[in-house]
C-alpha positions, 0 to 999 in steps of 0.5 A, spaced: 500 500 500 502 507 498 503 510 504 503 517 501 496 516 498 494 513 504 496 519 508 493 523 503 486 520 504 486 520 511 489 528 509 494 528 514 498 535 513 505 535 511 510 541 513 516 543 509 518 547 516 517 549 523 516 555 520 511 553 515 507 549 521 506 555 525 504 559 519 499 554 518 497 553 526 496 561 527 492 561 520 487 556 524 480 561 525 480 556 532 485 561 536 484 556 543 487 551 539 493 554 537 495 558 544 494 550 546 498 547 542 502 553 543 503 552 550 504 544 549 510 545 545 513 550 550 512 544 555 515 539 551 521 544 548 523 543 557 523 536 557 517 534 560 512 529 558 506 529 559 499 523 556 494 529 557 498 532 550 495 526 547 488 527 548 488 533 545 492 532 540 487 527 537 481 529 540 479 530 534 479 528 526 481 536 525 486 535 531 489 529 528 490 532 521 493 538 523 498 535 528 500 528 527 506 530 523 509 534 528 507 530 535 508 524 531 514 526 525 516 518 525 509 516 522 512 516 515 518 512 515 514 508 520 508 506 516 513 505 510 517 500 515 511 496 516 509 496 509 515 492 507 516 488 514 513 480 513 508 479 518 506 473 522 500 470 520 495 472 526 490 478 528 494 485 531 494 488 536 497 496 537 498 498 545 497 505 546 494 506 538 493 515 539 488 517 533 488 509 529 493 512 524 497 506 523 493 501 525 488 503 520 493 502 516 495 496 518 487 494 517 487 496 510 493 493 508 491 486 511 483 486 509 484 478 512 486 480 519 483 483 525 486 489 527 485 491 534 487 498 537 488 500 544 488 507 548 488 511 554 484 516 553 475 516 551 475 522 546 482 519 543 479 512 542 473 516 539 477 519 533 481 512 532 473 510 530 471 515 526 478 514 522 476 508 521 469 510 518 472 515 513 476 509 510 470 504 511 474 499 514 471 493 518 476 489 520 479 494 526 477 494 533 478 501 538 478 499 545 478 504 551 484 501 556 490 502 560 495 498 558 498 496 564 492 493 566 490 490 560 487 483 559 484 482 553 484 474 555 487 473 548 493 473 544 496 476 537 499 474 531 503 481 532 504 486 537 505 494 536 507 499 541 510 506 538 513 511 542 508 509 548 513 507 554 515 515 554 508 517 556 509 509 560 514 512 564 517 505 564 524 507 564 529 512 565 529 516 558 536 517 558 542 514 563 542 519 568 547 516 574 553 515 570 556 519 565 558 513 561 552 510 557 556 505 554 558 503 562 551 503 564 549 498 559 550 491 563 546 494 569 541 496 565 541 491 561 538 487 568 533 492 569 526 489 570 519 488 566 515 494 565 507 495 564 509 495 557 514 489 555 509 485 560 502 487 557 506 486 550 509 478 552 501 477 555 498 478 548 503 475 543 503 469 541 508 463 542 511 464 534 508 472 534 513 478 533 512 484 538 514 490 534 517 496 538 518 502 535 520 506 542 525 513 544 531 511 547 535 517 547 542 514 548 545 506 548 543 505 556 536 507 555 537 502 549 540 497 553 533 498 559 529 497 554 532 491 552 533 489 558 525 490 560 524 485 554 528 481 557 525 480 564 518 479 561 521 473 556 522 476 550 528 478 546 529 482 541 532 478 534 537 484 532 538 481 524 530 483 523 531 490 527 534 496 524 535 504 528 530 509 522 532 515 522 527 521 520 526 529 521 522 533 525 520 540 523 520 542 530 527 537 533 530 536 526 533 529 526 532 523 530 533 515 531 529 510 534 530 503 535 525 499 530 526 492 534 522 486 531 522 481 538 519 475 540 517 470 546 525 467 548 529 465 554 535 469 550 539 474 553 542 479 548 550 482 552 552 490 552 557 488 547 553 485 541 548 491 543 552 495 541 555 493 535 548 493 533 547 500 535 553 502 532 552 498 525 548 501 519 548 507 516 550 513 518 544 517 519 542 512 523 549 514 528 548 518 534 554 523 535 553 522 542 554 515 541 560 516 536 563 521 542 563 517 547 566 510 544 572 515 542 573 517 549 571 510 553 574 505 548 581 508 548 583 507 555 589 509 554 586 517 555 591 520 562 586 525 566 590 531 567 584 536 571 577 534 571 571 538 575 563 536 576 558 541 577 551 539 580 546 543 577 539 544 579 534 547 574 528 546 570 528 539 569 531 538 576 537 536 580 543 533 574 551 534 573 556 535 568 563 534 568 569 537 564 575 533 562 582 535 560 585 529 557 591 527 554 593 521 550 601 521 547 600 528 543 593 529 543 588 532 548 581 533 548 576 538 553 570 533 554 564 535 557 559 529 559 552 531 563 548 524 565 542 527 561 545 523 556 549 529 553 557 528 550 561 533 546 569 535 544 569 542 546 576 542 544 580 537 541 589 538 538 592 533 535 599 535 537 602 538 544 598 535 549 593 537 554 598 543 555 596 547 548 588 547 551 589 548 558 587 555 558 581 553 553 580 548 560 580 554 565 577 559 561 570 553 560 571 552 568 570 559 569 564 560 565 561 554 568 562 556 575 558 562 574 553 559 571 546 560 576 544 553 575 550 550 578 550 549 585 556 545 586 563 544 585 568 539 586 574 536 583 574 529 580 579 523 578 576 518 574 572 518 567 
């Protein structure tokens, strides 16, 4: 099935730019829709998360078309993913379904299967069934649920969940307690089931396949994921999965993790994750994750001066640190947060570390007297 055509009849908007998008939402003649809309944004735009967004954003077929795009900007690359997957034979389920985009599409692609949605939120559920209607489809089924709580005494040939265990708070979207992810990942490999990987493992079938396309923001948060999966019997099959890349016009580019997983007692190690991760194209890399394997996989990098800062803001109580490393001739000024954050700040290929000493202190100082550092102390150890 064309996804373009598909997207055209549902008459899903597509903009060229975020400053296409605000010049399409400030047109609207509904002016209470765009100061929320608005104001949601701002929201995200902090970091926060919250479920509610998705009640309004498809609380209606109006709503759906103008913001699907934008809230959901994987919804292309998604359906064509879908589109060019085999999947097993059994009925579809999709945990935490929105406004029934995909599984409508799901339906109209497999006529001979039924497809059954699931939502948090009535007025959401209610969209999803309009949709349905618009393309005259009967062979989709939209239930109102929570996820964590869901039981529907059955099983599925294949399973959906998209961008859902962030509104489930499942897991920590990003490792916060070390500022190596690569280091993290044995231990969060270990972390325990969630509502999501239990609700997915109670409906899918012995021989089915749980399709997960969730935001895992660096490599530990992959490896959580991973590791939720896991502790509820089921193992991700990394030869069928793959990290797809796509645009957002309010974010830019983002990955995610595409991941084809099934009922199994296998227990994937840190080391094939993460050559996994690091594997495909280079659209599908992550600058951090590039960064980061630089510095933490050469071990041969000596500490001459490190400081860490505790920070308390918006997002509340985080650190950063600030290294001046060497390695023979080569010296680096490297700058971690654990919220994920890695940058070079300055690097030289000759002269060491005492060429970028006064680059070094000059960071230090601007750093310490930011207003949102609470702390300072000095540090030994990558």
């Amino acid at each position: 099935m064309d996804v373009a055509q598909y997207l055209a009849t549902v008459d899903i908007a597509n903009y060229e730019s975020a400053e296409h998008f605000w010049a399409q939402l400030h047109g609207l003649s509904n002016k209470d829709v765009v100061v929320i809309a608005r104001s949601i944004f701002e929201e995200r735009q902090s970091g926060r998360v919250n479920t509610q967004h998705s009640a309004f954003f498809f609380e209606s077929i109006d709503n759906t078309q103008i913001f699907h795009t934008v809230v959901s900007p994987y919804l292309s690359v998604l359906l064509e993913k879908l589109n060019a997957i085999p999947f097993p034979p059994g009925d579809i389920l999709e945990l935490g379904c929105g406004a029934g985009v995909a599984a409508c599409y799901l339906a109209a692609k497999f006529p001979e299967k039924k497809v059954v949605g699931v939502d948090l939120f009535p007025e959401v559920v209610e969209t999803a069934e309009n949709i349905a209607r618009l393309l005259k489809l009967t062979n989709v089924e939209f239930r109102q649920a929570q996820i964590a709580e869901l039981d529907l005494n059955r099983t599925f040939g294949s399973v959906l969940s998209v961008a859902l265990r962030e509104e489930m708070s499942s897991g920590r979207q990003g490792s916060f307690g070390y500022f190596s992810a690569i280091q993290e990942m044995p231990e969060a490999l270990r972390a325990p089931a969630s509502h999501l990987s239990r609700a997915a493992a109670r409906h899918l079938s012995p021989q089915g396949m749980y399709f997960s396309f969730e935001r895992c923001h660096d490599i530990a948060s992959l490896a959580m994921w991973v590791g939720e999966l896991h502790s509820a019997g089921l193992a991700p099959r990394l030869e069928l999965s793959e990290m797809l890349a796509f645009s957002s016009v309010l974010t830019g580019v983002e990955k995610m993790p595409f991941l084809v997983s099934q009922h199994s007692e296998e227990v994937l190690d840190a080391r094939a994750l993460l050559g996994w991760r690091s594997a495909g194209s280079e659209d599908a890399q992550s600058q951090e994750l590039n960064i980061e394997k630089r510095v933490y996989e050469n071990h041969a990098w000596k500490i001459v001066k490190a400081t860490e800062f505790g920070i308390r803001d918006e997002l509340g109580d985080a650190a950063a640190r600030v290294y001046l490393l060497e390695c023979d001739r080569e010296g680096l000024v490297y700058f971690t947060t654990n919220r994920g954050a890695r940058e070079i700040i300055f690097e030289t290929s000759f002269g060491g570390a005492q060429i970028l000493l006064n680059k070094f202190e000059h960071l230090l100082g601007e750093l310490t007297y930011n207003p949102s550092v609470v702390d300072v102390r000095g540090i030994t150890s990558l």
